[in-house]
C-alpha positions in Angstrom: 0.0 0.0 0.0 3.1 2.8 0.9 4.8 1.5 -2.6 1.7 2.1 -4.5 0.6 5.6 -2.6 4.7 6.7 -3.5 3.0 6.7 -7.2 0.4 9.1 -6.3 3.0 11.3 -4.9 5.3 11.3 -7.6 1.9 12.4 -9.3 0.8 15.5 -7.3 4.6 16.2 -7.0 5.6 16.5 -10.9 2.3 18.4 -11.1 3.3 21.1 -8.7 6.9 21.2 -9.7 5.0 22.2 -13.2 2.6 24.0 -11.7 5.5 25.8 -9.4 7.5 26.7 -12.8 4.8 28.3 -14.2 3.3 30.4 -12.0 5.9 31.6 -9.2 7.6 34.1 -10.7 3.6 35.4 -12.1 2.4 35.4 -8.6 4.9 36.6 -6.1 6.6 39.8 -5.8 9.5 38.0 -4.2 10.3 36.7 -8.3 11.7 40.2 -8.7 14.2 40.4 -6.3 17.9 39.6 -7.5 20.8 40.9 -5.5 23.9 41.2 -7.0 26.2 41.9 -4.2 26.8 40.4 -0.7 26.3 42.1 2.8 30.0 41.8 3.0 30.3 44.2 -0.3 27.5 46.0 0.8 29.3 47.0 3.9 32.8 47.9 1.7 30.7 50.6 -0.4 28.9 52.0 3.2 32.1 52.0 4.7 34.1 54.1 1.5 30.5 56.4 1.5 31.2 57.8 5.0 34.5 58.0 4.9 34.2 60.4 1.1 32.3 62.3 3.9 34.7 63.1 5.6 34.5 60.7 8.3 36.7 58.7 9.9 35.3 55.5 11.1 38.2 52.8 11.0 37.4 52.8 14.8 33.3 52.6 14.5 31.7 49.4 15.0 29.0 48.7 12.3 26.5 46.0 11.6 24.8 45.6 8.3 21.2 44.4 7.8 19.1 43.7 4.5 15.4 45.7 5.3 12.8 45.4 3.3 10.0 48.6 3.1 6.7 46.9 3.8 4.5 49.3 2.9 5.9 50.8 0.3 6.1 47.0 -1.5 2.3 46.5 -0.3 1.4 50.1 -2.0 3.0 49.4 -5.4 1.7 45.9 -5.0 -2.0 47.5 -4.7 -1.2 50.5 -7.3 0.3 48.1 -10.0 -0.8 44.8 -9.5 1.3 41.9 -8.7 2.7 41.4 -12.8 2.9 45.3 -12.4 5.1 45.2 -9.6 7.6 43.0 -10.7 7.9 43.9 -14.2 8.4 48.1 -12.8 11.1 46.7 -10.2 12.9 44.9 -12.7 13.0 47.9 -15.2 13.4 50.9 -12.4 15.8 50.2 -9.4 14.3 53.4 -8.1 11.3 51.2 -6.9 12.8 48.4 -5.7 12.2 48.2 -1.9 14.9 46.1 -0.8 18.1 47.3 0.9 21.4 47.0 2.6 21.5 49.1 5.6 24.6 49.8 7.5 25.2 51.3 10.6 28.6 53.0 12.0 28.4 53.8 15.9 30.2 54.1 19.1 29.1 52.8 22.4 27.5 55.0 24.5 27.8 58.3 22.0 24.7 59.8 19.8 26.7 60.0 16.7 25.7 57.4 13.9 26.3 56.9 10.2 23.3 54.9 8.3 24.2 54.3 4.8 21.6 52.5 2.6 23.0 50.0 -0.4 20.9 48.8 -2.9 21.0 45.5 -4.9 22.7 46.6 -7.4 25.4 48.0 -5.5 24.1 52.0 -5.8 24.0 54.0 -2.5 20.2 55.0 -2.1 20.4 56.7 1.6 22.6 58.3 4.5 21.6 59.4 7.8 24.1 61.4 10.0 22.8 61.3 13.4 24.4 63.8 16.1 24.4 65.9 18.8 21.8 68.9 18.7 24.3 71.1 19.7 26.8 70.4 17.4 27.8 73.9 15.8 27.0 74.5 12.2 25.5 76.9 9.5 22.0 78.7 9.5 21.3 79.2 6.1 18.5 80.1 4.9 15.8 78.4 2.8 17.1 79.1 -0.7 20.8 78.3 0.4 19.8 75.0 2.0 18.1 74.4 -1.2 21.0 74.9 -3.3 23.4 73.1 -1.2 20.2 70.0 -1.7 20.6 70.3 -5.4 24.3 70.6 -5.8 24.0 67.2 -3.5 21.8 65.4 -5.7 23.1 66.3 -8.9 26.5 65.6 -8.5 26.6 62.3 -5.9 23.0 61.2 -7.6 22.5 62.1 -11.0 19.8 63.5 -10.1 18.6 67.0 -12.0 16.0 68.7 -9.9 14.3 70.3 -12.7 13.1 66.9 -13.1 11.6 67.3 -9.5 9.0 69.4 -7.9 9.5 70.5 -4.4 6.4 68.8 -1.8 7.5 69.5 1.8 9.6 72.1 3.5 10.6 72.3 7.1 13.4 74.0 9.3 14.5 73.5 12.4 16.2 75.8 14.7 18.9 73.7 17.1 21.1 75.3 19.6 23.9 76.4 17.1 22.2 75.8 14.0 19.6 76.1 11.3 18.1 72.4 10.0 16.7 71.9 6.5 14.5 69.1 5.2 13.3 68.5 1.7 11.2 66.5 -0.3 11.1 66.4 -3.8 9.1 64.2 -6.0 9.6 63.0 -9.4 7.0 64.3 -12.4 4.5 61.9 -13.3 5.7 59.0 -11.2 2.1 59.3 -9.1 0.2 56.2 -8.7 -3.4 55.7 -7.9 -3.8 52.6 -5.7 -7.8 53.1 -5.9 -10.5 53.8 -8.4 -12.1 56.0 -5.8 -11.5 59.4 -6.6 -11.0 61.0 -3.7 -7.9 58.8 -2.7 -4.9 60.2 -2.7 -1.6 58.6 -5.1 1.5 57.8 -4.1 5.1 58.2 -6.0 8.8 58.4 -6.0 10.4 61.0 -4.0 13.5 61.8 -2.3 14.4 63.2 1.0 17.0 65.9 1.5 18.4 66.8 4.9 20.3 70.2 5.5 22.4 70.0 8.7 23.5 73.7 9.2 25.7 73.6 5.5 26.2 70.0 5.2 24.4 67.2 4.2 22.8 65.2 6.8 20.5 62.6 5.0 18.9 61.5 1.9 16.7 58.9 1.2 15.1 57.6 -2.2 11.7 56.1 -1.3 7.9 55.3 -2.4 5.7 58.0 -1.1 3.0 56.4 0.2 -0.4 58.3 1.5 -2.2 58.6 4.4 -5.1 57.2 3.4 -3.9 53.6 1.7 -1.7 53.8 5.4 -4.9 53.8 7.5 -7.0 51.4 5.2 -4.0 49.1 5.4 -4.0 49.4 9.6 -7.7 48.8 9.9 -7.1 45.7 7.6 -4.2 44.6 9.7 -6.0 45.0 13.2 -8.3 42.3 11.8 -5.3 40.4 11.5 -4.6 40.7 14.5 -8.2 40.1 15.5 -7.9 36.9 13.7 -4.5 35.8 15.3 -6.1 36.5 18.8 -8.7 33.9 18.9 -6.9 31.3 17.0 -4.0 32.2 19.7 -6.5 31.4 22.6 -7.4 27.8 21.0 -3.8 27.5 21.0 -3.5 28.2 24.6 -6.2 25.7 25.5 -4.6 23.1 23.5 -1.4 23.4 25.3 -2.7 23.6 28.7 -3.9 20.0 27.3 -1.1 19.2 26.3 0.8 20.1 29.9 -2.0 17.9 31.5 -1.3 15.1 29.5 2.5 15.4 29.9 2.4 15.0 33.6 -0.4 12.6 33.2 1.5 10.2 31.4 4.7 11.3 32.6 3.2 10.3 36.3 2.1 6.9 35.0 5.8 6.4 32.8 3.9 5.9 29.6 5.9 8.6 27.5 8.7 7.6 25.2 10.8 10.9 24.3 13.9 9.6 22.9 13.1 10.4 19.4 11.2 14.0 20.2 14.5 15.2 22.1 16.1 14.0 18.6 14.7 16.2 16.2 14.2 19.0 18.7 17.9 19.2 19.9 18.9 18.9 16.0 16.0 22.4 15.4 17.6 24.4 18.7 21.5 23.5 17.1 20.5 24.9 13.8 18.4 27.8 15.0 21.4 28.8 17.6 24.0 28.4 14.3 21.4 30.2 12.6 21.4 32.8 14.9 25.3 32.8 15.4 25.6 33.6 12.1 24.2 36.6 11.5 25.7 39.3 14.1 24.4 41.8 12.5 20.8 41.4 13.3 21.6 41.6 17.0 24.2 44.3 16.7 22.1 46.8 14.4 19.4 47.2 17.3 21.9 48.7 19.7 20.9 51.4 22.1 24.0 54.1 22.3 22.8 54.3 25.8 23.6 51.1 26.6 26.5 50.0 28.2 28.4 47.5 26.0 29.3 44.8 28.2 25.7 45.0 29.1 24.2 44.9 25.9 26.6 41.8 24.7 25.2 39.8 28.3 21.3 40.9 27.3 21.9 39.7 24.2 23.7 36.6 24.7 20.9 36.2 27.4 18.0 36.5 24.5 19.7 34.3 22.0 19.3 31.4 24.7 16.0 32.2 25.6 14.8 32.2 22.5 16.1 28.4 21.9 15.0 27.4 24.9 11.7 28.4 24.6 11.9 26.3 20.9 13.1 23.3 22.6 10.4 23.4 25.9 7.3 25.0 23.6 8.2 21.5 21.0 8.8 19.0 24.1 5.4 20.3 26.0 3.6 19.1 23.0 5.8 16.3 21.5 6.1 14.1 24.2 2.4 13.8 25.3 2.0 13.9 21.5 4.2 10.6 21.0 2.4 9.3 23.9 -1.2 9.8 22.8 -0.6 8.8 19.2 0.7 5.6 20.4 -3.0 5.0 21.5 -5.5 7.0 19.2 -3.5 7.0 15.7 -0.5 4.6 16.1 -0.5 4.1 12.2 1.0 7.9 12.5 3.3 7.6 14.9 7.0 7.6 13.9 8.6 8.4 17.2 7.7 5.2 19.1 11.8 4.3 19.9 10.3 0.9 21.0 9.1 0.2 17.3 11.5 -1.0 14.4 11.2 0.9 11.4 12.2 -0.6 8.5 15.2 1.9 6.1 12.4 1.2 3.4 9.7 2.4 5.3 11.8 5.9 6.4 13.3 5.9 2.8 9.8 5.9 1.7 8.3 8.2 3.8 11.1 11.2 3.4 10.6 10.6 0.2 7.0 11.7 0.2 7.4 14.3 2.5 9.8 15.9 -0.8 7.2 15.5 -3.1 4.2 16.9 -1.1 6.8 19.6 -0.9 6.6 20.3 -4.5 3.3 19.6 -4.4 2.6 22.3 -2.1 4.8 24.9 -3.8 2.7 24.4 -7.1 -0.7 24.7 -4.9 0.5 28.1 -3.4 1.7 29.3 -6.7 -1.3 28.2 -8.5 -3.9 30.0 -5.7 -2.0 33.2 -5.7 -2.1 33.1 -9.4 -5.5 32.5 -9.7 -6.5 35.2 -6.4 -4.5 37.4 -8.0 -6.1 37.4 -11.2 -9.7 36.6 -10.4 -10.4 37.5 -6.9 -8.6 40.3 -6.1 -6.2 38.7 -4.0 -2.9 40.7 -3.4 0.5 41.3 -1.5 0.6 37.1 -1.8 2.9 36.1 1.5 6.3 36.0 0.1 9.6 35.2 2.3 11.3 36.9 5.0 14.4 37.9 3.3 15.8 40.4 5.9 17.6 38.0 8.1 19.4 35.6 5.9 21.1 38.1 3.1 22.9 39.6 6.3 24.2 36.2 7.3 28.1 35.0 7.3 26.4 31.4 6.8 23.1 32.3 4.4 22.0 28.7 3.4 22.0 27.7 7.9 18.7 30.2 7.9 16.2 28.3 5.3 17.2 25.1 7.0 16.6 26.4 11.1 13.4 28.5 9.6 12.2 25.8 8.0 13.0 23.0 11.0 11.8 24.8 14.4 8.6 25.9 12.3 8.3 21.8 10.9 8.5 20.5 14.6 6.9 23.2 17.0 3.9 23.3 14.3 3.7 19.8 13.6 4.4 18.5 16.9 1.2 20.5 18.4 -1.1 20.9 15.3 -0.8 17.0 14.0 1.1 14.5 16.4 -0.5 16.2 19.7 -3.8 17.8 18.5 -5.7 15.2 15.6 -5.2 12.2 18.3 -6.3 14.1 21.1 -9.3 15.5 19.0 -10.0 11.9 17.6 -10.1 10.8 21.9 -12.9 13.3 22.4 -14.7 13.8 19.0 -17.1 10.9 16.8 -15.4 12.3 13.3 -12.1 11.8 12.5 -12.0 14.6 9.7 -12.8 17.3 12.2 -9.9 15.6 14.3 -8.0 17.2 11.1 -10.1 20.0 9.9 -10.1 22.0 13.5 -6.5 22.0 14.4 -5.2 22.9 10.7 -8.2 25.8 10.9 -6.4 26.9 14.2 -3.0 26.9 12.6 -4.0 28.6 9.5 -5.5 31.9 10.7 -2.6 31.8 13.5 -1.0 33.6 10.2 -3.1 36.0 9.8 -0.8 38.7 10.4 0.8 38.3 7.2 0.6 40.9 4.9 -2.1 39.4 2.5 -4.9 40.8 1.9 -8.0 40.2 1.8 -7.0 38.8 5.4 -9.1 36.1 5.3 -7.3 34.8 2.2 -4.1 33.6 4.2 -6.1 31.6 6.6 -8.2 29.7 3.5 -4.5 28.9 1.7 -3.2 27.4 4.9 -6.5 26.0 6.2 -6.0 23.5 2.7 -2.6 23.3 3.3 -3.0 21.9 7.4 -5.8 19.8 6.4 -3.8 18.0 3.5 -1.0 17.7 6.2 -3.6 16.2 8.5 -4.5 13.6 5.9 -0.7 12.7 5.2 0.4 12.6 8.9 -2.8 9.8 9.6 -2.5 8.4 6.4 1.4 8.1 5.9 3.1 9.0 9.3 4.0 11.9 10.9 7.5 12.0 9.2 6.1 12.4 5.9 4.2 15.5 7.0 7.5 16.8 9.0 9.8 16.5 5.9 6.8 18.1 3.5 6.6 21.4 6.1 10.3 21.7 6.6 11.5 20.9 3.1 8.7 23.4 1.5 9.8 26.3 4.1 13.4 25.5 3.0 12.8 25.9 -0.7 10.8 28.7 0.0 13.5 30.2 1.7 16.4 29.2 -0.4 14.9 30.9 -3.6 15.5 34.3 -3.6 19.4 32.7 -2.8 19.2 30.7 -6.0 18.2 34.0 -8.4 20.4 36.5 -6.8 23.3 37.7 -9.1 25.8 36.8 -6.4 27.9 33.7 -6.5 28.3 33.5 -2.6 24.6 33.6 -2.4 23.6 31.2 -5.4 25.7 29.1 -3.8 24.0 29.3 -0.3 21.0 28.8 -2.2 22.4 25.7 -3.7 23.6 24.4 -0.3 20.4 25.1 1.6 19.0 22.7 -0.9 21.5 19.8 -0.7 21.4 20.1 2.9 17.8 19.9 2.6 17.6 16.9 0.9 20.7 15.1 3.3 18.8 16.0 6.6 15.8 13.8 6.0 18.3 11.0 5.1 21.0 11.7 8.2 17.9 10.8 10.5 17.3 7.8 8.5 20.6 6.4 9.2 20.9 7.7 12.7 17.7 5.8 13.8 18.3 2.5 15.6 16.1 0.2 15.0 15.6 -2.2 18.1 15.1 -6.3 17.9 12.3 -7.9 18.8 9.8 -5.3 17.9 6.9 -4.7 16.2 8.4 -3.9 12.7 6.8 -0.9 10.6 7.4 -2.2 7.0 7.5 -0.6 4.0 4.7 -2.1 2.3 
């Protein structure tokens, strides 16, 4: 029966990989992202930016991040349409909303350099932070504007005829005169609504005068007021959403913490292999982790005193694996335990149960091709919402953490493992048994805990909200189906190895080789996880064998 349901998968799986082909780069905004440099070069051209300001920095510390403007994506995602988007970002750098960011500070001192890299390599923003009563100029308005233009014509190409002025402000600090301007480019406005009284958006830039000398620019999407406030109200219904789904959560785990000391009290739990895959998520979330500094350095307080701020850190860091490892053992072990008794087809963390290489072989093997499966369904429904329904800003992946990493291919694979065990672990191994002790129908066993875990996602930028929660609700019941049908490692390998992938594709189409090959990595590594646990699993004598067939 597993031999002839490996056909089916090879089925759905080739049809998604298809399906995936087609339609990704048509349906997610993500398709148009292509780096060409590293964080490492990134840094280089921040670092000889600053100092052909006159700066000298050798002694600075500095921490680079990749940020990614939210709204301003979500507006030109709304104003132009997801085929919009990508085809304008690939044709006008000036829109694309994805940046280096590196930051130059001192402990304990105000003064700070920010200097903004794009893709490409171009600088696209500086920020000179210091002390208000720093001495300087007080020019007036028309000589701040002049010093703006000379600025912008010479270090950015920029001709300000091309420009009409939109804000002005000054501000008068101890010992000099502050000017702020922003311009915004002719005919770039974009209507995001047919309604029309709604205001449009559109390219500007932002020119700081600090006393006679530049302070900041920025390049950015102008996005108004009134998309701003539509988008809140949509997100607090998100949040709304998250909320209640949050409280069945709760419940669930406070059953989960009963039946852990329940069956703990009575020695019926068997944790060897739950402590397996958990301690192997917390190792690659803490390398994960490890390997991006800057993330942790970038949110510095100059307030702070170093040694303290290393300690907190340090402090956080651990915290945030422990609570990974006890949130995935509260749930795993009684999990294991109750499976063993209300689905024990599903259970593949019995350690007092032989299962056969075939049967693991076959299962991980599954798990890869409802992957692919899955990647064709999500490309397909954002394809089709996008086009038909109205569906937009399609969830696309968090890109900001990895692209400032020394180690970029260790963050697909921790992302997509702690989210595989703590989700699976409480929303199949733990809840369908325990819903199946207490409920006549086995399908709402599956259908309640993957509605639960679908609008727990609601804060995703996608919108109609609701949207999010009927794409995952699909997704968590087809997971449901495969963990009682096939075995809870089949549904594991499916939800890590499709995070992963997910993950590891904006790596693959950068221009960079250091991150195409990260990209490439994250994959293979991928693929040998599955297979390392295959070989690492004993397989005891004299028990009940779990065959292949």
């Amino acid at each position: 029966m597993k031999n002839k349901s490996l056909y089916i998968f090879f089925g759905f799986g080739i049809a998604g990989a298809i399906a995936a082909v087609i339609f990704y780069p048509k349906a997610f905004p993500q398709s148009a992202l292509r780096v060409e440099i590293s964080h490492a070069e990134a840094e280089h051209r921040a670092v000889d930016y600053v100092e052909s300001q006159g700066a000298d920095i050798d002694a600075w510390k500095r921490a680079t991040v990749f940020e990614v403007d939210d709204t301003g994506q979500i507006f030109l995602q709304r104003a132009l349409g997801i085929p919009g988007f990508i085809r304008a970002v690939q044709d006008n750098a000036a829109l694309e909303p994805w940046q280096y960011t590196t930051r130059f500070f001192r402990p304990l001192e105000k003064e700070e350099y920010f200097v903004g890299v794009n893709t490409s390599g171009a600088i696209v923003s500086f920020q000179h932070t210091q002390e208000d009563s720093l001495a300087g100029a007080a020019l007036d308005k028309q000589a701040a504007l002049k010093a703006a233009e000379k600025f912008l014509a010479e270090q950015q190409g920029i001709a300000i005829v091309d420009y009409e002025e939109k804000t002005y402000k000054d501000e008068r600090k101890e010992k000099r005169t502050d000017h702020s301007f922003d311009f915004e480019l002719k005919g770039s406005a974009m209507l995001w609504s047919q309604n029309p009284s709604a205001s449009a958006g559109a390219q500007r830039v932002n020119v700081v005068v600090q006393g006679d000398r530049i302070g900041a620019f920025q390049k950015y999407i102008f996005v108004p007021e009134d998309f701003q406030r539509m988008q809140e109200t949509a997100d607090a219904t998100g949040v709304l959403l998250v909320a209640l789904a949050a409280i069945l959560e709760v419940v669930l785990t406070g059953f989960a913490v009963f039946f852990l000391m329940r069956r703990y009290k009575a020695g019926d739990v068997r944790m060897r292999r739950v402590v397996w895959l958990t301690a192997a998520g917390a190792a690659l979330l803490l390398i994960s982790i490890a390997s991006t500094p800057s993330g942790l350095l970038f949110g510095y307080l100059t307030t702070t005193p170093w040694a303290s701020f290393l300690a907190i850190s340090g402090i956080l860091v651990l915290a945030s694996v422990a609570i990974f490892v006890i949130s995935s053992l509260i749930v795993g072990v009684p999990g294991e335990s109750i499976a063993r008794e209300y689905a024990p087809h599903a259970n593949d963390l019995d350690p007092q149960r032989t299962y056969t290489r075939g049967y693991l072989a076959s299962s991980i093997t599954k798990g890869f091709l409802m992957a692919s499966a899955m990647m064709g369904y999500i490309s397909v429904f954002y394809y089709l919402g996008g086009t038909f329904f109205s569906i937009w800003s399609p969830i696309t992946p968090e890109v900001s953490g990895y692209m400032a990493s020394y180690l970029p291919f260790t963050i697909p694979l921790a992302v997509g493992m702690t989210a595989a065990i703590s989700e699976e672990f409480t929303f199949r191994l733990f809840a369908i048994p325990l819903l199946k002790r207490y409920v006549r129908f086995t399908w709402l066993a599956v259908v309640i805990p993957a509605v639960v875990w679908a609008f727990l996602h609601s804060t995703y930028p996608v919108y109609p909200l609701y949207a999010r929660g009927i794409e995952l609700t699909i997704v968590g019941i087809a997971l449901g189906y495969v963990f009682l049908k096939e075995g809870l490692l089949t549904a594991l390998v499916a939800h890590f190895s499709f995070n992963a992938i997910l993950l590891s594709l904006p790596l693959l189409s950068s221009g960079n080789m250091w991150l195409q090959f990260s990209g490439v990595a994250a994959l293979l590594l991928t693929i040998a996880l599955p297979f390392a646990y295959l070989l690492l699993t004993e397989t005891p004598s004299g028990s009940t064998a779990q065959s292949d067939a």
